[in-house]
N, C-alpha and C positions, 0 to 999 in steps of 0.2 A: 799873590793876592791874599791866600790864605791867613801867609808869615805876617804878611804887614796887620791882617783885622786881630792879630794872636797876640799884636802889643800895642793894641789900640785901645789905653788903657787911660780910665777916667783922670781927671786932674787929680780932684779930691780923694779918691782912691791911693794916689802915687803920694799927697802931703800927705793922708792916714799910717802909711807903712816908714815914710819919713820919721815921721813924730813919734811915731814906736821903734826906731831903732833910736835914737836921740835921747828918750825916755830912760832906754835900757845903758846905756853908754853914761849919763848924771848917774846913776843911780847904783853904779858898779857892778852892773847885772854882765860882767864880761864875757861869763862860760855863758851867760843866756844867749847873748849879743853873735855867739860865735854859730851857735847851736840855731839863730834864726835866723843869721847868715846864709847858712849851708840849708838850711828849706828851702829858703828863697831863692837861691843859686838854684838847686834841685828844681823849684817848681821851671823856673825861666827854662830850663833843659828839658823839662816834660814838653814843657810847650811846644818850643822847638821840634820835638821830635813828632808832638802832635800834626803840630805843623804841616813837617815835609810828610808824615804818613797822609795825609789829607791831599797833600798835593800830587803824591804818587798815585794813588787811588785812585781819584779826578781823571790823571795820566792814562793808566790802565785801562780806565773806564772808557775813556777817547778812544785807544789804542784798539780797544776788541770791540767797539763798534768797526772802526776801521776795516777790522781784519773780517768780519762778519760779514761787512758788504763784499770782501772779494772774495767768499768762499759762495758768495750767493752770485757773484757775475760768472765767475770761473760756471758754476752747475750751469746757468744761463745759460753757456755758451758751450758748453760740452754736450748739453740737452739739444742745443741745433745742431750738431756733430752727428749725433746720435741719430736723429732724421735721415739726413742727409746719406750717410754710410747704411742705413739701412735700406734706403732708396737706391744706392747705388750695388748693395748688393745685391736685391730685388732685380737688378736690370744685368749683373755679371752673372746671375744662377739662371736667367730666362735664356739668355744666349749662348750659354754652356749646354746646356739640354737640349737647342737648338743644333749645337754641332756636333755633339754626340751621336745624334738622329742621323744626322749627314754622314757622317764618320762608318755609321752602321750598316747606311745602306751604300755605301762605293764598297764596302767590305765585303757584305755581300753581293754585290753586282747587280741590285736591285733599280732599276730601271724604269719602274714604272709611275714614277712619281717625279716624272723629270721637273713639274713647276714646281712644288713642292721645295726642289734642292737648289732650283736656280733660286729663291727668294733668300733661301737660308746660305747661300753661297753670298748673295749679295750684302746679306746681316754681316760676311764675316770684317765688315767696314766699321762698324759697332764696337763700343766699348766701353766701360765703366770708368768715372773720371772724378776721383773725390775733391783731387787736384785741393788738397788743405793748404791754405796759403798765411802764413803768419807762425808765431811760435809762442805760446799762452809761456812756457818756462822762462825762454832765453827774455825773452819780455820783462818780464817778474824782475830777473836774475841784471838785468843793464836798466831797470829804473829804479832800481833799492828795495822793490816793493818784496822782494823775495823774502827780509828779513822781518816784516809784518804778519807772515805765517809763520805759527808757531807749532802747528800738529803737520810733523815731518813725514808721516802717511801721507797725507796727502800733496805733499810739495813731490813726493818721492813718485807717487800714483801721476802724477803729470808731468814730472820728466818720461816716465818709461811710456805714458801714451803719446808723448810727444815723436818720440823710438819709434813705436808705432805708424803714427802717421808720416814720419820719416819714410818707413818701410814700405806701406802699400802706394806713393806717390812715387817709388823708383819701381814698383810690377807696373804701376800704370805707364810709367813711359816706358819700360820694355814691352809692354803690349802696344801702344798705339809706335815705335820703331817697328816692331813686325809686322806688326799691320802695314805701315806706308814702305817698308821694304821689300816685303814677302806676298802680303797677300793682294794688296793691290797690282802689282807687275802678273802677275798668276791669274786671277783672274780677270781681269781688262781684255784679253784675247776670247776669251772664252763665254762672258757673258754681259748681254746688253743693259748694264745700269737704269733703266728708264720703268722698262718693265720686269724685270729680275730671268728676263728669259735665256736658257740657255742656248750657245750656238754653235759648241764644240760640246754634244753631250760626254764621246766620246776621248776627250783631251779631261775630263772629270773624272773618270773610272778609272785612274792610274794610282800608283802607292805614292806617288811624288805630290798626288793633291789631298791625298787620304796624310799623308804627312805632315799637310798644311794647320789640316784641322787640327789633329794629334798636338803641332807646338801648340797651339791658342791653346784646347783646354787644360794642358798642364801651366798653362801661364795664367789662366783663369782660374784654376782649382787655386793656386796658391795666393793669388789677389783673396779668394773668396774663405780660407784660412785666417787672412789678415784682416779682413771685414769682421771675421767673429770675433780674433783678440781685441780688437779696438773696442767692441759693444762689451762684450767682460770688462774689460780697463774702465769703460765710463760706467757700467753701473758699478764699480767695485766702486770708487770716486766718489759717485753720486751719495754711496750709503756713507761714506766717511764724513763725506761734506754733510750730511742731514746731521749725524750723532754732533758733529762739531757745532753747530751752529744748533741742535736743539742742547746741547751743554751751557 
C-alpha cells in the first residue's frame, strides 16, 4: 500500500523530469545526463527503501500490539491460577493441622476427645484438587503463537510453571489413590460417616492407624511445597509480564 502511494507520482511532474533529461541529451550535456541519471536512479531506491521501512514498521507495530495482548491474557489467566491454588492450599494446610492434632493424640493415648478425632478421622476423605486442566505452553507451541513472543523469560517462566502444575496434579492423584485405597477401607469399619462418631475407639489407638495419618501428611506437606512454587512462578511471570508490556 505504502510502495504503490511511493510512485504515485503526478503526470506533469513525470513530463517535467522528461523534458529535462531531453534538454540535457540536444544540448551535449552527457556527463550532466549521466550524473542526473544516477540521482534519479538513487532517489527511486531511497524510495524503495522508504517504502519497505514503512511497511515493516506498520508490520511491527501490528505484530507487538499482538504479542501485548497475549502477555496480558497469559497474566489474566495465571492471575485466576493464582486464586485458585491459594484457595486450594488454604484448604491442604487446614487438614494437614487437622491430622497432625490426630496423629498427636493416638501417639499419646489421649482419649478424651474421642468426637473430636472421630470428625477429624472422617476429614481424612478430604483433599485438595487444583486438578489444572489445559496447557497455556503446549497451546502457544501447536498454534504458532509461541513464535509471537519475543521476551524468552517469559515463554521460559511458563514452560517451567507449566512443570509445575504438571507436578502438583500427579501429588494430587497420589493423595486422592490413598485416600480411596487406604484410608477409606480403614476407616469404614470403624467410624459412622453421618455423624463422624467413632465405633471402634479402640481399633484407632494402634500405630497401623497412626501410620495412616503419617502417609497423608507427608503427601500433603509436599502438595503444600508445590502450592508455593507455583505462587513464586506466577508472581515471578506477573513482574516480567508488567516490565514487558509497560516497555
Amino acid at each position: 500500500m505504502v510502495i504503490s502511494k511511493m510512485f504515485n507520482i503526478e503526470s506533469d511532474e513525470m513530463n517535467f523530469f522528461k523534458k529535462l533529461r531531453q534538454n540535457l541529451i540536444r544540448q551535449g550535456e552527457i556527463k550532466k545526463y549521466f550524473t542526473y541519471a544516477v540521482g534519479e536512479v538513487l532517489l527511486v531506491v531511497i524510495g524503495i527503501s522508504l517504502a519497505f521501512q514503512v511497511d515493516n514498521w506498520n508490520e511491527d507495530r501490528i505484530n507487538r500490539k499482538i504479542e501485548v495482548q497475549y502477555y496480558e491474557n497469559i497474566r489474566e489467566q495465571i492471575m485466576d491460577d493464582q486464586e485458585l491454588i491459594q484457595s486450594q492450599m488454604g484448604f491442604n494446610k487446614g487438614f494437614m493441622k487437622e491430622f497432625r492434632y490426630a496423629y498427636d493424640m493416638i501417639d499419646s493415648n489421649d482419649n478424651s476427645k474421642l468426637d473430636t478425632l472421630g470428625i477429624i478421622i472422617r476429614n481424612m476423605t478430604q483433599y485438595s484438587d487444583f486438578d489444572r486442566q489445559g496447557n497455556i505452553y503446549e497451546t502457544m507451541v501447536n498454534s504458532g503463537e509461541i513464535k509471537i513472543l519475543r521476551n524468552h523469560g517469559i515463554v521460559n517462566g511458563i514452560r517451567e510453571l507449566e512443570e509445575y502444575y504438571i507436578y502438583v496434579n500427579r501429588m494430587e492423584s497420589i493423595h486422592y489413590d490413598a485416600m480411596i485405597n487406604h484410608v477409606v477401607t480403614t476407616i469404614n469399619p470403624v467410624l459412622k460417616f453421618s455423624t463422624g462418631e467413632l465405633m471402634k475407639p479402640e481399633a484407632v489407638f494402634t500405630y497401623e492407624f497412626q501410620n495412616l495419618f503419617s502417609m497423608l501428611i507427608q503427601i500433603m506437606i509436599e502438595k503444600d511445597e508445590v502450592y508455593q512454587k507455583i505462587l513464586n512462578q506466577i508472581e515471578n511471570l506477573k513482574t516480567l509480564i508488567d516490565e514487558e508490556i509497560g516497555n
